[in-house]
N, C-alpha and C positions, 0 to 999 in steps of 0.2 A: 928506792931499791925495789926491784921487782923480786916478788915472791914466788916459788915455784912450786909444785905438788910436792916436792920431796925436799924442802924446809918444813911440810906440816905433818907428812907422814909420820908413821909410826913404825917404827924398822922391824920391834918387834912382834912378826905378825906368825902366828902357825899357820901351818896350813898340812893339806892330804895330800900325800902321791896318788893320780889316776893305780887303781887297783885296791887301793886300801877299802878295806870294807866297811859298811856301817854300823858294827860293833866298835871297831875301831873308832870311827869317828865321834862316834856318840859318849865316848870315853875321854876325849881331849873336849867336846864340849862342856863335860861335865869336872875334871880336872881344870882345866884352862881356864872355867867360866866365860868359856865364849859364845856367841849365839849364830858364829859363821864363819867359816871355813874357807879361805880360797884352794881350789883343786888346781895341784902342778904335774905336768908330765915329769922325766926323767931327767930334764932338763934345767927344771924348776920352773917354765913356763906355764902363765896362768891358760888353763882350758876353761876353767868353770866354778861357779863357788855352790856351795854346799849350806843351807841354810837349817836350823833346826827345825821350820815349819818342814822342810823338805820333808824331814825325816820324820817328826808327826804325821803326815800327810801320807807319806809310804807305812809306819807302822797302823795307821787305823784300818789302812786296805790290807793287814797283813795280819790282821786279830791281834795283837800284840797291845794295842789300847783300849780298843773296846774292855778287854778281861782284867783293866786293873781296877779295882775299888780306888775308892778313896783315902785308903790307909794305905795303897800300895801294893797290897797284898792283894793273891789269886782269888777271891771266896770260897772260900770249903763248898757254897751250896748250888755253886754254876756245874753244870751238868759237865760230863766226861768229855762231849764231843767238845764242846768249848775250851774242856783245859787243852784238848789236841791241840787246838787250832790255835790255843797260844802257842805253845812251845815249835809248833812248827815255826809259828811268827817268830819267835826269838832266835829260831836257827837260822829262820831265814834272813835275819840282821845279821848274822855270823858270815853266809855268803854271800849276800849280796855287795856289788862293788859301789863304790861312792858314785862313779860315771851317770850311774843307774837312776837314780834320783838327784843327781847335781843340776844347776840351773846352768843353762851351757852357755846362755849370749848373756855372761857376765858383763854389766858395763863394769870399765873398765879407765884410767887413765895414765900417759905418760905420765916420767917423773919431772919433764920440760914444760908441763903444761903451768900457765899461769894460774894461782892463787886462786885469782878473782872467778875462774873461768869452773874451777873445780868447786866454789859454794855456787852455782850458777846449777852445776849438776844436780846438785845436792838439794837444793831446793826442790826435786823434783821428787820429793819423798824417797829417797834414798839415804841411807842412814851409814853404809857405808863403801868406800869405792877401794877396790886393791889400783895400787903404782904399779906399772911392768917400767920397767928400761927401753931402750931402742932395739934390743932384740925380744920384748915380749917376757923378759925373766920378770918374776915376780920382786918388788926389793920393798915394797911396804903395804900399807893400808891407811886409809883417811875415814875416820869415823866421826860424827858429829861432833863428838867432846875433844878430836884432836885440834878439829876447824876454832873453836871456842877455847880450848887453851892457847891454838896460835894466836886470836885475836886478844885475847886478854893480855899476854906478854909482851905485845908492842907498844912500846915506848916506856920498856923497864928498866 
């Protein structure tokens, strides 16, 4: 029996419409517990995935990290112009769009692609790959633990 991308996927996958902004996102990361995002046009076709280092990586250039302590909290004793430069940062996670800091040359694999060929990928320190269909729609995701529960279920 040959095995295909979409016997291991995982159907249940969120994901961002392009426009959604990074408040947004940062919000089904944190609900969802998930640590990546595939980004869909209007179509549900994958453009781009959206990773939460992305978004570490855009709030430190955006003072939004730098000003948290380590309880979480602003410090009462960081100067005025700092607390500015948070709250812009925070606004500016309110408009900025996902597009903005998404990874654009998402890999990516059919749902026809062989098993074997998709832990081949994977092995390439990728931890997880979204499925499109033959027109590009998004219809799952393969994460290392789903590759590892298909292989564990064969021959149950």
């Amino acid at each position: 029996m040959k095995v295909l991308a979409k016997d291991i996927m995982n159907t249940d996958v969120v994901s961002v419409k392009m426009g959604s902004t990074l408040k947004e996102a940062i919000r089904i990361f944190a609900d969802r517990g998930v640590g990546i995002l595939p980004v869909v046009d209007q179509e549900e076709k994958l453009v781009g995935m959206l990773l939460e280092s992305d978004v570490l990586e855009y709030s430190g250039k955006t003072h939004v990290l730098p000003m948290l302590d380590s309880s979480g909290w602003i410090s009462p004793y960081d100067n005025a112009n700092e607390r500015t430069d948070y709250r812009q940062g925070i606004d500016l996670l309110t408009i900025t769009t996902v597009e903005k800091v998404m990874t654009k040359r998402a890999v990516s694999v059919k749902d026809n692609l062989p098993g074997n060929e998709v832990a081949k990928i994977m092995k390439k320190r990728i931890k997880h790959i979204p499925v499109v269909d033959a027109t590009g729609k998004l219809c799952g995701i393969i994460g290392r633990g789903d590759l590892i529960n298909y292989l564990a279920s064969v021959d149950e």
